[in-house]
Every structure is written in structure tokens, then in C-alpha cells.
C-alpha positions in Angstrom: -12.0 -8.4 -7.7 -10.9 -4.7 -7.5 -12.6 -3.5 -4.3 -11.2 -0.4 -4.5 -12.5 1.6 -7.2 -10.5 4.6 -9.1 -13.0 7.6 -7.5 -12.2 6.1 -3.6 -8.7 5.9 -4.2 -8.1 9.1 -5.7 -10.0 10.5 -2.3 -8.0 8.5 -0.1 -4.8 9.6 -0.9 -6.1 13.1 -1.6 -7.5 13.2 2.0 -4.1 12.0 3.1 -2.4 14.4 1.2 -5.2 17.0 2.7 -4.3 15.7 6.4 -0.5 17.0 5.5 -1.1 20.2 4.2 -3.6 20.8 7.1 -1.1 19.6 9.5 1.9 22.1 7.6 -0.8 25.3 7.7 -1.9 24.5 11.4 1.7 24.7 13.1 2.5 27.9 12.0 -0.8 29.2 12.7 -1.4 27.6 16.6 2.3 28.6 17.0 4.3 26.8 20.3 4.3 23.6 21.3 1.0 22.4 20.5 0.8 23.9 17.0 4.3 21.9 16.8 2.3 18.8 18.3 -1.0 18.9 16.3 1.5 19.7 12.6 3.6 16.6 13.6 0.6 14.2 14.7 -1.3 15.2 11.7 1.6 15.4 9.1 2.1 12.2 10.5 -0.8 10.5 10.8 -1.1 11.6 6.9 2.2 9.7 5.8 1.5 6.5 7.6 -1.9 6.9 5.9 -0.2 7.1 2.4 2.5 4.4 3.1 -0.5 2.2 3.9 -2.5 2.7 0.8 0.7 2.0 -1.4 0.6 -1.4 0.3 -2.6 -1.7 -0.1 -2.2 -0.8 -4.1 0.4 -3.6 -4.0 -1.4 -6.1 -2.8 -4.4 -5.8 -4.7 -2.3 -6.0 -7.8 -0.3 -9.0 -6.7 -4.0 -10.4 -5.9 -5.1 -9.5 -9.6 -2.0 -11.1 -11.3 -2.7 -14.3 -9.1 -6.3 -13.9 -10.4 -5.3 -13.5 -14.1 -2.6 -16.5 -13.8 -5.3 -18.8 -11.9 -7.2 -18.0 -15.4 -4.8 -19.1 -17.7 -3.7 -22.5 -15.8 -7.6 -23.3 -16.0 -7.3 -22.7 -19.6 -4.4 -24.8 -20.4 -4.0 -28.1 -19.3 -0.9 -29.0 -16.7 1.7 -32.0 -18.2 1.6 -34.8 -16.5 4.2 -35.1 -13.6 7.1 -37.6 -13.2 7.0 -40.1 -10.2 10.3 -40.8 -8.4 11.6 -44.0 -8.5 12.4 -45.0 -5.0 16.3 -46.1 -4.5 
């Protein structure tokens, strides 16, 4: 159920973490406004990129505890419910 598997995250957010140091080193080094340009959009571009893979960490594991509890309700049977009486 995992798709995502311990070896591709650890380069996802290490390439995201990459895209930020790259984009901290290049404004200095470009200098003026575009080096100021190119370090926000790719400092940027790096943060969204780890905000998104925190989601995506979050749902996977709300996807695996679903997973797991479907398991477990198969396993053990559900108690009868009550009907309502009509008034």
C-alpha cells in the first residue's frame, strides 16, 4: 500500500532540501536583481516542494491506519444494530 518507498523519499526531500541550498548559494553569487529572483524562486519552489511531501507523508499514513483498521473489523465480527421503533 506504501507507494512511496524509504530510498524515494529520502531523495525527495533531499532534492528539495538541495533546490534551497542551491537557491541560498546562487543569490549571492549572480548578485542583483536576478540572483535575488532565481534565490527566491528556487528557495521557494524548494519549501512548497517540502510542505507538499509532509502532506503527502500524512496522507499515506492516515491511508495505512484506515488500511490496518479495515483489517481488524474484517476480523471481528460487528454487533448487531438496534432498529428504532417508529413513534
Amino acid at each position: 500500500m506504501d507507494a512511496v518507498t524509504p530510498r524515494a523519499r529520502l531523495l525527495s526531500f533531499g532534492g528539495a532540501g538541495l533546490v534551497i541550498v542551491i537557491g541560498g548559494v546562487a543569490g549571492p553569487l549572480l548578485g542583483g536583481i536576478t540572483g535575488e529572483a532565481i534565490a527566491i524562486a528556487l528557495i521557494s519552489l524548494g519549501a512548497i516542494a517540502i510542505v507538499s511531501l509532509v502532506f503527502l507523508e500524512i496522507g499515506l499514513s492516515e491511508d495505512r491506519e484506515r488500511a490496518r483498521e479495515r483489517g481488524t473489523r474484517a476480523v471481528r465480527p460487528r454487533p448487531p444494530r438496534r432498529r428504532r421503533r417508529p413513534d
